[in-house]
Kinemage of the C-alpha trace (Angstrom):
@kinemage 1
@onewidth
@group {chain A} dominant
@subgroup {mainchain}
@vectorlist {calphas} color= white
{ca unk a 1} P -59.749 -60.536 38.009
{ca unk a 2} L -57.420 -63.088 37.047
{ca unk a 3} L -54.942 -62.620 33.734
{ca unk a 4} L -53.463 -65.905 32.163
{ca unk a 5} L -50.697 -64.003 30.908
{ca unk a 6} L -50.131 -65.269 27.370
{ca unk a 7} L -46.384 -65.641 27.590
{ca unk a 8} L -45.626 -64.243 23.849
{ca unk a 9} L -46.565 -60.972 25.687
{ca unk a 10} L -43.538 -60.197 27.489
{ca unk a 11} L -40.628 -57.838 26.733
{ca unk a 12} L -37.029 -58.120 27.030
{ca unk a 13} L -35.219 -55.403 28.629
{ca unk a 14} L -31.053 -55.092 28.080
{ca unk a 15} L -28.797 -57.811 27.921
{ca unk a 16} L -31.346 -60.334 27.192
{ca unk a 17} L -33.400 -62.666 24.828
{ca unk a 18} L -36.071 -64.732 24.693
{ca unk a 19} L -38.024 -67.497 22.590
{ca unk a 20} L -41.019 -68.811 22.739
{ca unk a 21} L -41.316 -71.834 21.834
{ca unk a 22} L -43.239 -75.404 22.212
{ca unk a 23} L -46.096 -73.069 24.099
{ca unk a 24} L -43.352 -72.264 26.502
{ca unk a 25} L -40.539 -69.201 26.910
{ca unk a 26} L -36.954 -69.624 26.914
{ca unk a 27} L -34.677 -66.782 28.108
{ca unk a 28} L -31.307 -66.263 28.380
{ca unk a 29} L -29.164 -63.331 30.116
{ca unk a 30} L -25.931 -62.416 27.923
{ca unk a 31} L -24.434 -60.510 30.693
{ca unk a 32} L -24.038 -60.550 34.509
{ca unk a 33} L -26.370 -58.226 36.378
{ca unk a 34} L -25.573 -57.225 40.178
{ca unk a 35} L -27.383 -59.709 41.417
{ca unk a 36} L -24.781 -59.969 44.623
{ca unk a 37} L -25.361 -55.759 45.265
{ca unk a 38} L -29.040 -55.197 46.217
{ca unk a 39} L -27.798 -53.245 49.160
{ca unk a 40} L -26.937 -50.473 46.627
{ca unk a 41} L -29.054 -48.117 45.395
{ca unk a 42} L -27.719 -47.079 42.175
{ca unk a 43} L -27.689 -50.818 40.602
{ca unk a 44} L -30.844 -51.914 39.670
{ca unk a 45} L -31.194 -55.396 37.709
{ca unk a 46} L -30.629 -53.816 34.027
{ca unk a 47} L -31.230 -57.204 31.762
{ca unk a 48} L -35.056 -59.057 32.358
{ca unk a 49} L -38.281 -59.688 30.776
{ca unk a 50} L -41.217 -57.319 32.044
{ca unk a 51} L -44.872 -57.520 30.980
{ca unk a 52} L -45.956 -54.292 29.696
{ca unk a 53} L -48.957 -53.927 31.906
{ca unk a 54} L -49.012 -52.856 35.545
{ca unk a 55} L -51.139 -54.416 38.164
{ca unk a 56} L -53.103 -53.340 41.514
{ca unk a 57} L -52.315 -54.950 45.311
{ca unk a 58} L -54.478 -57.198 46.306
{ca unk a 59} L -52.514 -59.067 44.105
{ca unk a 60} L -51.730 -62.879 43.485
{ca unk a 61} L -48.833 -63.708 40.997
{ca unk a 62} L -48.115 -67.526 39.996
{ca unk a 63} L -45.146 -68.410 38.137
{ca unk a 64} L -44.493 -72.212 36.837
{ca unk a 65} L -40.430 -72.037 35.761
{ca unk a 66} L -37.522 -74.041 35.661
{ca unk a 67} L -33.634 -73.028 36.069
{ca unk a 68} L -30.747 -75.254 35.361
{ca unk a 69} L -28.398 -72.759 37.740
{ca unk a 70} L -28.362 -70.402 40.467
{ca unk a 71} L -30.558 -68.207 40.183
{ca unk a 72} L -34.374 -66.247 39.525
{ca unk a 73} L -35.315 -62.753 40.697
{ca unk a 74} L -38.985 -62.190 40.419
{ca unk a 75} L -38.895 -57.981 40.540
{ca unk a 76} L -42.624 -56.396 41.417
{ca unk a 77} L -42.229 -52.420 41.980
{ca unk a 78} L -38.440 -51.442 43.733
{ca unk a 79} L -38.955 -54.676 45.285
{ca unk a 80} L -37.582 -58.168 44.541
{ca unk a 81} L -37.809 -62.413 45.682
{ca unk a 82} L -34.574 -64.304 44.935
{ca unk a 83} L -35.082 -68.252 44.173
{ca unk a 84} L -32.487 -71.041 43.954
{ca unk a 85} L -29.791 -68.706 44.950
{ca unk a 86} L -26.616 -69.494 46.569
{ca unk a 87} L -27.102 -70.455 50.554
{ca unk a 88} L -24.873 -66.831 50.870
{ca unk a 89} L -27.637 -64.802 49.281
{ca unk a 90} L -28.249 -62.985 52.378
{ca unk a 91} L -31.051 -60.512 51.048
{ca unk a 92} L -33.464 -62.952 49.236
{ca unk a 93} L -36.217 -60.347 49.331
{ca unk a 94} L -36.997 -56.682 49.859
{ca unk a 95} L -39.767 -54.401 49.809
{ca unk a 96} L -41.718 -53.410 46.657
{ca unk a 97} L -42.271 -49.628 47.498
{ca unk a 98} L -39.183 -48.544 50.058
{ca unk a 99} L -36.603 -51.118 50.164
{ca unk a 100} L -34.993 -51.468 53.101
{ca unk a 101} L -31.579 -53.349 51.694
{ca unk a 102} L -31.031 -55.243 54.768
{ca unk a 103} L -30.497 -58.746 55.085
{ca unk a 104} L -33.639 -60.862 54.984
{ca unk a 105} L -33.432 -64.985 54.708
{ca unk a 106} L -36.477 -67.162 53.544
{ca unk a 107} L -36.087 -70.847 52.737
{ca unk a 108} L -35.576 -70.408 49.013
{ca unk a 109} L -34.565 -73.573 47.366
{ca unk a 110} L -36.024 -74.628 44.219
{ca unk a 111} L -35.348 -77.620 42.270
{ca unk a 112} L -32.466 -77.154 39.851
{ca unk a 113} L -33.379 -78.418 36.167
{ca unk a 114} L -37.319 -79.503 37.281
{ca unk a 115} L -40.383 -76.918 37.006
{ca unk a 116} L -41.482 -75.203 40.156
{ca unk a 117} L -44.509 -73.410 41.087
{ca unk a 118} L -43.767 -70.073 42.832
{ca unk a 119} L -46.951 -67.934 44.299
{ca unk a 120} L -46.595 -64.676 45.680
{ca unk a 121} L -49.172 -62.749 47.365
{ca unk a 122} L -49.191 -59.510 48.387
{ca unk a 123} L -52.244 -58.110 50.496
{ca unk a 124} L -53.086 -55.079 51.962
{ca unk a 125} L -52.098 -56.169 55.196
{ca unk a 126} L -50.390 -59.986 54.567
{ca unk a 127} L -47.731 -61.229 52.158
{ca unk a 128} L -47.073 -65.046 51.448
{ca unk a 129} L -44.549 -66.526 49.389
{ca unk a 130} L -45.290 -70.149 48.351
{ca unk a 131} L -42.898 -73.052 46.453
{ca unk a 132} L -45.050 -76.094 45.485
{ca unk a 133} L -47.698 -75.171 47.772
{ca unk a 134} L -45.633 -74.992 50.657
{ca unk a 135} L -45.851 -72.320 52.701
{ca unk a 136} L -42.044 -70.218 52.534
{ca unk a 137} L -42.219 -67.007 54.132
{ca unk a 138} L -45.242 -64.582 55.603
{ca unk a 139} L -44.911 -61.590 57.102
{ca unk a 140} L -47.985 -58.519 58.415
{ca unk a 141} L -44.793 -56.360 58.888
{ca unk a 142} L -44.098 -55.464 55.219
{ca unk a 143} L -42.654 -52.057 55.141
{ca unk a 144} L -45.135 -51.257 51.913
{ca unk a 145} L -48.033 -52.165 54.195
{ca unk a 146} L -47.197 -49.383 55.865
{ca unk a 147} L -45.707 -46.267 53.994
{ca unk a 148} L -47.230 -43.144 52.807
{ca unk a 149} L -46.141 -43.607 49.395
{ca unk a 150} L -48.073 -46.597 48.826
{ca unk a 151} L -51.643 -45.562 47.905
{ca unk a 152} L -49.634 -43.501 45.076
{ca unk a 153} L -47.650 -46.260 43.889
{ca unk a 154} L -50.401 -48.785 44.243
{ca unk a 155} L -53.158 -46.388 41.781
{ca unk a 156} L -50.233 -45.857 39.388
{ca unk a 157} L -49.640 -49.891 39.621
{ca unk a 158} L -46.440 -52.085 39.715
{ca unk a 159} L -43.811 -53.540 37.330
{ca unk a 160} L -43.801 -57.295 37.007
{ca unk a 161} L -40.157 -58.415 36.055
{ca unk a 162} L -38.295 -61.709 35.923
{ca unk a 163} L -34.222 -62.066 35.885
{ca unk a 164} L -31.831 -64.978 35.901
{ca unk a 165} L -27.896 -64.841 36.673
{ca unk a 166} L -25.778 -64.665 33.504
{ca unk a 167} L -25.378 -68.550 31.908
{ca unk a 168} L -28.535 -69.254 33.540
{ca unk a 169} L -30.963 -70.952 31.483
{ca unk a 170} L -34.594 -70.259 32.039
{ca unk a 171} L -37.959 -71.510 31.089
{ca unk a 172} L -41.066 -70.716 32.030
{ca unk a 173} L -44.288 -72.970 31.142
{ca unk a 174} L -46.950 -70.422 32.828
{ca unk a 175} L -47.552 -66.827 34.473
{ca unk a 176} L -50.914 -65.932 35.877
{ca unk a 177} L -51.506 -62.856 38.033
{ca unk a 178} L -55.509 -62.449 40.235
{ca unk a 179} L -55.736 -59.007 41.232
{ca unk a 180} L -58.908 -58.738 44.392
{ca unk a 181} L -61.186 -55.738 44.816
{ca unk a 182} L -61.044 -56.060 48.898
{ca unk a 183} L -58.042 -59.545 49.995
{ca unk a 184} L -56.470 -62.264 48.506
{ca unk a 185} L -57.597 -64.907 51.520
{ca unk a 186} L -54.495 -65.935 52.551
{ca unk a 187} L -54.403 -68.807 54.482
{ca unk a 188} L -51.193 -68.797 57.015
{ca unk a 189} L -49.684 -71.991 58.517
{ca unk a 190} L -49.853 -72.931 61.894
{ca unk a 191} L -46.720 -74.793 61.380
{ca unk a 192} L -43.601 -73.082 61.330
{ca unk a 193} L -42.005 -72.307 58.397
{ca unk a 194} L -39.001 -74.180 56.805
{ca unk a 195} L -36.120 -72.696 58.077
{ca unk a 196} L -33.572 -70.771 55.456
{ca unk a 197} L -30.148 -72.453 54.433
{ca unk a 198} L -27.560 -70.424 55.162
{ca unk a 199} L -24.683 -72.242 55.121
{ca unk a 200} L -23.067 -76.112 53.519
{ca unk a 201} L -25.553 -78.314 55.736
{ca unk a 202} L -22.962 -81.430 54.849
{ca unk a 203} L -20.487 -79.636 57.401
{ca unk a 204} L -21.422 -80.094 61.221
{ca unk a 205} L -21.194 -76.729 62.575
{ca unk a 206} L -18.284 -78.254 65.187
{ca unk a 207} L -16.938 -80.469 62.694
{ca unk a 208} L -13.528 -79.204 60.034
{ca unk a 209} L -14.504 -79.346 56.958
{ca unk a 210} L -12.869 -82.374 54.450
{ca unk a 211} L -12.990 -81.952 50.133
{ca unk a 212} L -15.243 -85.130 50.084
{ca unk a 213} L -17.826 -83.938 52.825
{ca unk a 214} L -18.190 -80.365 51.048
{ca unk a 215} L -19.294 -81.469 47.768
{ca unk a 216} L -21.232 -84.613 48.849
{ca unk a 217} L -24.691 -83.136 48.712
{ca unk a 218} L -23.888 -82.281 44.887
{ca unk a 219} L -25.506 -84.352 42.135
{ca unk a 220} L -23.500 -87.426 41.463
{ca unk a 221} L -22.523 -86.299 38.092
{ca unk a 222} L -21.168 -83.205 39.203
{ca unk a 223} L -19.442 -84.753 41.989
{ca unk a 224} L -17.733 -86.887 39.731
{ca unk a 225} L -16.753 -83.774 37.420
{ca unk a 226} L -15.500 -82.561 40.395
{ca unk a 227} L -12.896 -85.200 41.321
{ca unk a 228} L -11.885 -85.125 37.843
{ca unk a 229} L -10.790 -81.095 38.297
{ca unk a 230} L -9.108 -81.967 41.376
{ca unk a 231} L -6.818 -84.579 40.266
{ca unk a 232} L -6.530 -83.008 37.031
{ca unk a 233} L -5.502 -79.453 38.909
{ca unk a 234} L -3.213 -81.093 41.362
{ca unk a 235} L -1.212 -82.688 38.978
{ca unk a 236} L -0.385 -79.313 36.840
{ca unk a 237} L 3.081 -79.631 38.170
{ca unk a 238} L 4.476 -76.298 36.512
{ca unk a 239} L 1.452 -74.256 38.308
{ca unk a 240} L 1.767 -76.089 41.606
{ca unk a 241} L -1.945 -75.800 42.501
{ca unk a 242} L -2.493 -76.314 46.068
{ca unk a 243} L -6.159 -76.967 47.059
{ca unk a 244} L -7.585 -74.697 50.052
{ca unk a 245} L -11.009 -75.603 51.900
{ca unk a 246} L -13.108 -72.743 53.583
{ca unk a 247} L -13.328 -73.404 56.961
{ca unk a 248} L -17.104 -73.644 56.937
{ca unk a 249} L -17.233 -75.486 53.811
{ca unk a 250} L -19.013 -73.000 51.371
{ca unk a 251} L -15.864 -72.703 49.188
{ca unk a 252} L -12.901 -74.977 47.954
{ca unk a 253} L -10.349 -73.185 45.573
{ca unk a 254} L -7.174 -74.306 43.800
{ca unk a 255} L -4.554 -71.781 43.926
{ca unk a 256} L -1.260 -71.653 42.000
{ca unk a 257} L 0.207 -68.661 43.857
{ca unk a 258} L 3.421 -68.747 41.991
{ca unk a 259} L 0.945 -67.569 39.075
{ca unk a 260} L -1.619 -65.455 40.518
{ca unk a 261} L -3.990 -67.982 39.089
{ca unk a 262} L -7.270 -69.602 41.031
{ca unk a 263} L -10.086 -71.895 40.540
{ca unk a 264} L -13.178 -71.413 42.777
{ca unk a 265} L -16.129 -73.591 43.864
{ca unk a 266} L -18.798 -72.131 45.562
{ca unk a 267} L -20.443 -74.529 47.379
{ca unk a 268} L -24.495 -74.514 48.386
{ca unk a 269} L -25.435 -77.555 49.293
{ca unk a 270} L -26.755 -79.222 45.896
{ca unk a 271} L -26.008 -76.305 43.767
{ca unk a 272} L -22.394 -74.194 43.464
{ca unk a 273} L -21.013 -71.428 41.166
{ca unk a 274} L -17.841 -72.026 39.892
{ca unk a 275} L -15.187 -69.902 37.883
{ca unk a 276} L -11.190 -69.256 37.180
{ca unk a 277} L -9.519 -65.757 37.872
{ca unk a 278} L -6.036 -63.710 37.521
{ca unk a 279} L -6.454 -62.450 41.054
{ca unk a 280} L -5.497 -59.555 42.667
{ca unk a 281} L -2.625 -59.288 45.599
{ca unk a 282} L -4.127 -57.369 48.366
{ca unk a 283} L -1.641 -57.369 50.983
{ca unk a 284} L -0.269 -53.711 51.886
{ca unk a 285} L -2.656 -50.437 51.011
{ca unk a 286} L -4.686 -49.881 47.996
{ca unk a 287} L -2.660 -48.204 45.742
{ca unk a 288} L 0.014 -51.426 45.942
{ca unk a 289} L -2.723 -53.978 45.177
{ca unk a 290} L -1.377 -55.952 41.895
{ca unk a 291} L -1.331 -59.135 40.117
{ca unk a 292} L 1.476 -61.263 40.010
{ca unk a 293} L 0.146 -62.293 36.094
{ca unk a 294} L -2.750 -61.816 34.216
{ca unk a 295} L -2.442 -63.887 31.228
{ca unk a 296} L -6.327 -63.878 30.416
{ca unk a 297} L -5.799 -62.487 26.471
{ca unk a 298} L -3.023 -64.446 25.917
{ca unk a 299} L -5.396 -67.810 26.863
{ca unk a 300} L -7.948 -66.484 24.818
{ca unk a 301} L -5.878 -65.762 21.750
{ca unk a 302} L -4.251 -69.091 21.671
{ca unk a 303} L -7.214 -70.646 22.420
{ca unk a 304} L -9.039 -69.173 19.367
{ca unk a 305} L -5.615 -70.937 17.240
{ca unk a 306} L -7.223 -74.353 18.502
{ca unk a 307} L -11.358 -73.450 18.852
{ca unk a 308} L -12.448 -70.242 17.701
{ca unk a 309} L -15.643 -71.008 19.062
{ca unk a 310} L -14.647 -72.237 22.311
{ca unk a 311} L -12.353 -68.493 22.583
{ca unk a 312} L -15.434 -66.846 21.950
{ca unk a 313} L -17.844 -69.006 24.401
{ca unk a 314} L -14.838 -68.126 26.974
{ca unk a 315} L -14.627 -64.711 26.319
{ca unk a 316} L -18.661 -64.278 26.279
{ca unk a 317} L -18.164 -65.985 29.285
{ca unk a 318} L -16.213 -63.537 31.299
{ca unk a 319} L -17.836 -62.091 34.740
{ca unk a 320} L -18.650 -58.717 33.457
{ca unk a 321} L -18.440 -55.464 35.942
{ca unk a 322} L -21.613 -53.813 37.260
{ca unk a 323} L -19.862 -51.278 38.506
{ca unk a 324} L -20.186 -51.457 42.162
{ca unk a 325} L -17.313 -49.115 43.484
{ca unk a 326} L -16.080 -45.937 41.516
{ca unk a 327} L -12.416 -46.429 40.630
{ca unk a 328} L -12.652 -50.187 41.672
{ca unk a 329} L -8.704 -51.603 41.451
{ca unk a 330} L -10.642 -55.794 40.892
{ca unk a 331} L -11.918 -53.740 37.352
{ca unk a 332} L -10.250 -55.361 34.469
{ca unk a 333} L -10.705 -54.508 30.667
{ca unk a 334} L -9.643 -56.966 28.573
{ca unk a 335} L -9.849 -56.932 24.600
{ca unk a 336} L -10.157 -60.094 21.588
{ca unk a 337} L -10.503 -59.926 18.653
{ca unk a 338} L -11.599 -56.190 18.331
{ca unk a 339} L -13.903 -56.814 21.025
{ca unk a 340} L -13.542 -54.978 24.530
{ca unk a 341} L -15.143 -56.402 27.772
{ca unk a 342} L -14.546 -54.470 31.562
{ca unk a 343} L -14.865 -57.585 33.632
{ca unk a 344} L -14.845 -58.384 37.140
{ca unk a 345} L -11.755 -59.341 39.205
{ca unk a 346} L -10.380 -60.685 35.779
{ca unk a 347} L -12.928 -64.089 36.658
{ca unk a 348} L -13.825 -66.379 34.066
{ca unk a 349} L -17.404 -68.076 35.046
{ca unk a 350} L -18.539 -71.612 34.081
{ca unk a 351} L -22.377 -73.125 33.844
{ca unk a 352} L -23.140 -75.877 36.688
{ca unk a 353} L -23.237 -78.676 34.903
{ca unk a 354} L -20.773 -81.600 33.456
{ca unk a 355} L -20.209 -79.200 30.344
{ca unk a 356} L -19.317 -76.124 32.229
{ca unk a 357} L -17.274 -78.693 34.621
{ca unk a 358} L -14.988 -79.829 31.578
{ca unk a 359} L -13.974 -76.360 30.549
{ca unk a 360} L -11.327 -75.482 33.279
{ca unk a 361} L -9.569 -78.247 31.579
{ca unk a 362} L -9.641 -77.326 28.247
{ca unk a 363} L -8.144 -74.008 29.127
């Protein structure tokens, strides 16, 4: 039986909304979700869209979607698929009835800003995961193809769910779902599958990495954006920023250590994170770990004196806590305008794209 899902249908969960509009859905995430923590059991992904129905393995789900930044979580049971993450995603998918919370790579990547068709299928005895046809990842070693609890699980049906990372804008043109009576007919490759990126593949692994070899799989626009921060950071005389390069190119950050100030890129080959922080001074034991300044309310306040709405973009924009660690020292609470917000490592998060680019210097 196949279900054209009529997309008006789903149901937003937390920290989320959605419109539908133009016979397509548009959703947006207004706060970070732990995303980064699927090795913990007591997070769960608190802010999605869910369809209200549950559905039966043999099961086929088709998703035609779009994202304009890292990244989608398609979420069936206690099990999830990660899509367009960062290449340091290390646990891109996990098992839908006894997740094992290990690290588990499939070639991911999907088009930043351009629809892509994502299949799943998940059979008795077979899972496939498909991008554009092509096959991704299969496996006849699922852990749910196995377990006692899943004849129980499977009568009572699963959860379909869809997340995207906070600032992450999301749009979704079709959902269908095909549940069988006996297999879906999954046809496996003979070919091997495209092997998962793991790491900046514009750095040679023997090779130090240089600023202008890191970023050059970027977009051109962004690339340009990006040589505009760095000669706009490096000449902030007062703050002194001195530019740092990860040694296997996944990172670049400006630091101004007479501040306690940073600015981050997180590089993944043609798609990054980016965002500014207060950060903490860990040298010495815990209970000596300090900042040398955090002058995050006193931006925001004198940025609201200039652009009230560009204060309040910023301060919506702050990387909230999920609460990974009880008593965690990186947990900051910072208050505007009557408005409280426990965020984490005091980081300040920007979109991936020329916009987002231009904000560090507006700050």
């Amino acid at each position: 039986m196949k279900y054209d899902i009529n997309l008006t249908g789903f149901k937003t969960k937390g920290h989320v909304e959605s419109e539908y509009r133009d016979n397509m859905l548009y959703v947006t995430t207004h706060r970070a979700i732990p995303t980064q923590r699927f090795d913990r059991e007591f997070l769960s992904i608190n802010s999605y869209i869910y369809l209200p129905d549950k559905y039966r393995l043999p099961l086929r789900i088709d998703i035609t979607a779009k994202i304009d930044a890292p990244g989608l979580y398609v979420l069936l049971g206690n099990g999830h698929v990660n899509f367009g993450t960062l290449c340091t995603d290390n646990r891109r998918i996990d098992d839908i009835v006894s997740p094992t919370r290990k690290v588990i790579y499939f070639h991911n990547d999907i088009p930043m800003n351009q629809f892509a068709h994502i299949t799943l299928i998940y059979d008795l005895k077979e899972m496939q995961i498909l991008v554009d046809g092509e096959e991704r990842y299969y496996s006849a070693n699922e852990k749910y193809m196995k377990s006692k609890a899943f004849r129980e699980a499977n009568e009572e049906g699963f959860e379909l769910k869809i997340a995207c990372d906070k600032l992450v804008n999301l749009c979704i043109k079709s959902v269908a779902i095909t549940e069988y009576s006996d297999t879906c007919g999954i046809l496996h490759t003979d070919k091997g599958l495209p092997a998962p990126k793991t790491r900046n593949e514009a750095i040679s692994r023997n090779d130090k990495p240089t600023f202008e070899r890191c970023i050059s799989l970027l977009p051109p626009i962004i690339k340009e954006e990006i040589l505009g921060i760095d000669e706009y950071l490096r000449a902030l005389r007062p703050l002194k920023f001195k530019r740092q390069v990860d040694k296997n190119g996944s990172k670049i950050t400006y630091v101004a250590s007479d501040h306690g100030v940073s600015y981050a890129l997180y590089l993944s080959n043609d798609i990054f994170d980016h965002s500014l922080q207060w950060y903490l001074i860990t040298q010495g034991p815990p209970d000596t770990w300090h900042r040398k300044a955090d002058m995050m309310e006193e931006t925001l306040n004198r940025l609201y004196d200039r652009s009230p709405d560009f204060a309040e973009l910023m301060f919506h924009n702050l990387d909230d806590c999920v609460g990974c660690y009880k008593g965690c020292l990186a947990r900051t609470v910072y208050g505007f305008r009557g408005k409280k917000k426990a965020v984490c490592h005091g980081k300040l998060k920007f979109e991936m794209n020329p916009s987002g680019m231009s904000v560090p210097s507006r700050i």
